[in-house]
Every structure is written in C-alpha cells, then in structure tokens.
N, C-alpha and C positions, 0 to 999 in steps of 0.2 A: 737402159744404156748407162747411167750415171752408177748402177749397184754394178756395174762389171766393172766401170775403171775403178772402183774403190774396192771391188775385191782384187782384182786385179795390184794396184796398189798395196795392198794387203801384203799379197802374195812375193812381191816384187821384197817387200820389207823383210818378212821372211827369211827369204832364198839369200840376201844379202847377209843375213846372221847367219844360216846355215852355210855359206860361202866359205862363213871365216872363220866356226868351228870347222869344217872338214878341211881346208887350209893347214888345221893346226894336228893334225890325224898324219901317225908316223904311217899308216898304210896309204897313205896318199902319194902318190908320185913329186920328186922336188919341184918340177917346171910347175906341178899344176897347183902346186903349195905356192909356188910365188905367184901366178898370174889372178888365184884365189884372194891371196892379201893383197894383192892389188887394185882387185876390183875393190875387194870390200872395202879399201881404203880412199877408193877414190868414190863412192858410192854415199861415203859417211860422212868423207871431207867436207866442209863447210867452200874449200876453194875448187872453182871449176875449169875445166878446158878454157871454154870461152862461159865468161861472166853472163849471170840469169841474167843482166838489164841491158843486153843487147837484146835491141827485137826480134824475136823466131827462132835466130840461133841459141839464145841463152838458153832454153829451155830443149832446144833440139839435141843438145847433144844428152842432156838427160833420159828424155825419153827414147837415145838410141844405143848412145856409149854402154851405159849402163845393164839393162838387158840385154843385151848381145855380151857382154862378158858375163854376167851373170849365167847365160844360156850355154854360152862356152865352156865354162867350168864345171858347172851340170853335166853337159856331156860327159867332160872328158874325167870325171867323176866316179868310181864304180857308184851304180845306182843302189847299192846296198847302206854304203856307207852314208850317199845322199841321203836317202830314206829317214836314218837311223837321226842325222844332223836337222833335218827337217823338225823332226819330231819334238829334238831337243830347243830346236828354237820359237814353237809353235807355245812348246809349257813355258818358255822364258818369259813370251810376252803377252801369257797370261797370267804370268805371276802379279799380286795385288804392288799397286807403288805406294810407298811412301810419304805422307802429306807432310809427316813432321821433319822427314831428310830434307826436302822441298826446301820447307819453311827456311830451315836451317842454314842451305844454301844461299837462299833469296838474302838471306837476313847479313850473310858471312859477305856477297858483295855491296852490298848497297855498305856496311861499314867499311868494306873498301875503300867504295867510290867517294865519301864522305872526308873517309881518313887522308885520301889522296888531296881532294881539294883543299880541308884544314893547309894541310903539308903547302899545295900548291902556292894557297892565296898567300899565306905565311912569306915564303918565299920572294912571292912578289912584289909584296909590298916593304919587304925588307930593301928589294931591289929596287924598286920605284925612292925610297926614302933616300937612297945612298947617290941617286941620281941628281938631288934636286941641288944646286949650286947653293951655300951658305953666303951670305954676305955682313959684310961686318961695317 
C-alpha cells in the first residue's frame, strides 16, 4: 500500500513537470496552454486554496485540486505530445543534483540572514539610543 502512494506520488511529480513543458508547446491548444500553467502553478506554489494547517481540508484539497487538473490537462492533451513531455520530465529528474549549487545557496542565505540582523540590530539600537532622555 505504502509503495503505491509513493509511486503514485511519483508520478503525480512527473505529470506536473510534464504539464508545464506541454503548456509551453506551440501545438498545444491556447485554453489548454493556460489551464496547464495553471495547474502547474498552483501544484508548485508553496500558497494554497485553503492552508495545509487547517485539519482535513488543508491537505484535501491537495490530494483533489491537483490531480483532477492534472488529469484534466492530460486529457485534453494530444496524447503524443504528452508522451513525448513525459519522457522529457522523467530524464529531468533523473538528472544527477548538485551538492556544491546546494552548498552555495545554503551559504548565499544564511549570509543573508546574518547580514539582515547586523543591518537590523544596528538599527535598533541606534534607535533605542536616540530614545533615551539626556539630562543635564
């Protein structure tokens, strides 16, 4: 049971990258070009219909929104070109990733996050100082 939802899952990942290469395929019809980038955009989106931390619902509409436009698209899809987008997103994410892009990211916000507080504390205490009443 558990090796079907994670292929399943899988597959779901897939079809959602193949959604939005064939989205971008001038033989694609316009409506089905936009309802393609729409799902795939709302599939990847980090924001949801209704928020994952509501109980039942957060995740319900995941597992319905989502594949039902996904399934939608597919249809209305020529199945050749699906095929063909499939294929192309199957070698994507088997391509090897990058430890040292990773790194490099990880490394680019945490100096961010750093550089922001210097900046912030800075700030604040400049603002705390100017606050304090001098007496003479």
């Amino acid at each position: 049971m558990l090796s079907r939802i994670a292929l399943w899952a899988r597959t779901i990942k897939t079809d959602v990258h193949a959604v939005y290469l064939a989205a971008r395929d001038p033989r694609v019809p316009w409506f089905v070009k936009m309802l393609g980038i729409a799902v795939a955009a709302y599939a990847l989106s980090p924001i949801d219909l209704i928020p994952d931390f509501v109980p039942v619902l957060g995740y319900l509409d995941d597992l319905i929104i989502v594949p039902l436009g996904i399934w939608l698209v597919v249809a209305l899809v020529p199945s050749e070109i699906m095929t063909e987008y499939r294929i192309k997103a199957r070698e994507a994410a088997a391509r090897p990733t990058s430890r040292a892009g990773m790194t490099a990211i990880i490394i680019l916000w945490l100096a961010s996050a750093f550089l922001a507080g210097w900046l912030g504390y800075g700030y604040w205490t400049k603002m705390r100082d100017r606050s304090v009443p001098i007496r003479t």
